[in-house]
C-alpha positions in Angstrom: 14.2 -40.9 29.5 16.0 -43.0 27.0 15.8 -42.3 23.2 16.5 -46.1 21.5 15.9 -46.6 17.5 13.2 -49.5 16.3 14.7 -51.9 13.3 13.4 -49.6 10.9 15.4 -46.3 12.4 12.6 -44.8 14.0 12.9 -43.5 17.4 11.1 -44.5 20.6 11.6 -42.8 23.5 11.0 -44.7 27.2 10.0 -42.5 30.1 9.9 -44.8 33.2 8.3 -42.9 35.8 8.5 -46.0 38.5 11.6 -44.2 40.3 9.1 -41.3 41.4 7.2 -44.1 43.6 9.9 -42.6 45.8 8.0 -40.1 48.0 11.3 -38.0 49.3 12.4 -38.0 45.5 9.0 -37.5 44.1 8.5 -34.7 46.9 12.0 -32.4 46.2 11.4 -33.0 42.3 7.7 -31.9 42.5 7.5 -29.5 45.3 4.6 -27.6 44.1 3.2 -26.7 40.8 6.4 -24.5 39.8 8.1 -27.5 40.0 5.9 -29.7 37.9 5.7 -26.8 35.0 9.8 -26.8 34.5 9.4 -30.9 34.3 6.4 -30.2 31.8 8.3 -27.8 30.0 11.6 -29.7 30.0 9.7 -32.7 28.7 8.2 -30.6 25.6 11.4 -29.2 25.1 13.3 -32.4 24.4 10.2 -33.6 22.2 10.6 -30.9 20.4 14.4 -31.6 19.6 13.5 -34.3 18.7 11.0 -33.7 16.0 13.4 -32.0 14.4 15.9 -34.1 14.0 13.1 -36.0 12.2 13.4 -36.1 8.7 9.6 -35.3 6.9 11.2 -35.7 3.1 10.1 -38.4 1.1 10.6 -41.8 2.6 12.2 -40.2 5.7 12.1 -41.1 9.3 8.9 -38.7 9.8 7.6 -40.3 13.4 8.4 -40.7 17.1 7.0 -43.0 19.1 6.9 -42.4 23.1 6.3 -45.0 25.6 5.3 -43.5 29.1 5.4 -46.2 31.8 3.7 -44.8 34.6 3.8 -48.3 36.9 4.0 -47.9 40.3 3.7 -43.6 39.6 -0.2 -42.6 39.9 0.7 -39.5 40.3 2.4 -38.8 37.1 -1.2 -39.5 35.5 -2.1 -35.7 36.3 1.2 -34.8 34.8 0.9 -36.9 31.8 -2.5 -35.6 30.8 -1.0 -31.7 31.3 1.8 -32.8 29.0 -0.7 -34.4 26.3 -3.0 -31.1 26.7 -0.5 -28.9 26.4 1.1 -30.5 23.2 -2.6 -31.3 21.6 -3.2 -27.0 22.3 0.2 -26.6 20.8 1.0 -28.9 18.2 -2.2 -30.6 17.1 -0.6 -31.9 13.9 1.5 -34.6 16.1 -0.2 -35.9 18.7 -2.6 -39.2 18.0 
């Protein structure tokens, strides 16, 4: 994941998930569904560090925009939808 700032000093985070089309990696990181909860949960965790370094005053940077490539990952789409179901349960108030 890499945190980078838009020209108006909002940040947008890239997840690039194409490195997991590696099945040995994608096997030791994802072993079974222990494994995918700590990734879940580390995931949420650094979202939510980064909400709050947001700033929700007037005319403060107030949003973050994530960018989930899941190219050449299909299995990352199960992950992705536990991640947005989880934060939706949550956090309903952030995620469009």
């Amino acid at each position: 994941m890499q945190i980078v700032y838009d020209k108006e000093g909002h940040p947008v985070c890239y997840n690039v998930y194409g490195e997991f089309q590696n099945t040995e990696l994608y096997n030791r990181a994802f072993a079974d569904e222990g494994d995918r909860m700590r990734f879940l949960r580390s995931r949420i965790q650094f979202l939510e560090r980064s909400i709050r370094k947001l700033d929700f005053g007037a005319g403060g940077i107030n949003t973050i925009f994530q960018v989930s490539d899941l190219k050449n990952s299909p299995e990352f789409r199960i992950t992705t939808k536990q991640a947005l179901q989880i934060l939706q349960d949550n956090y309903p108030e952030i995620v469009i």
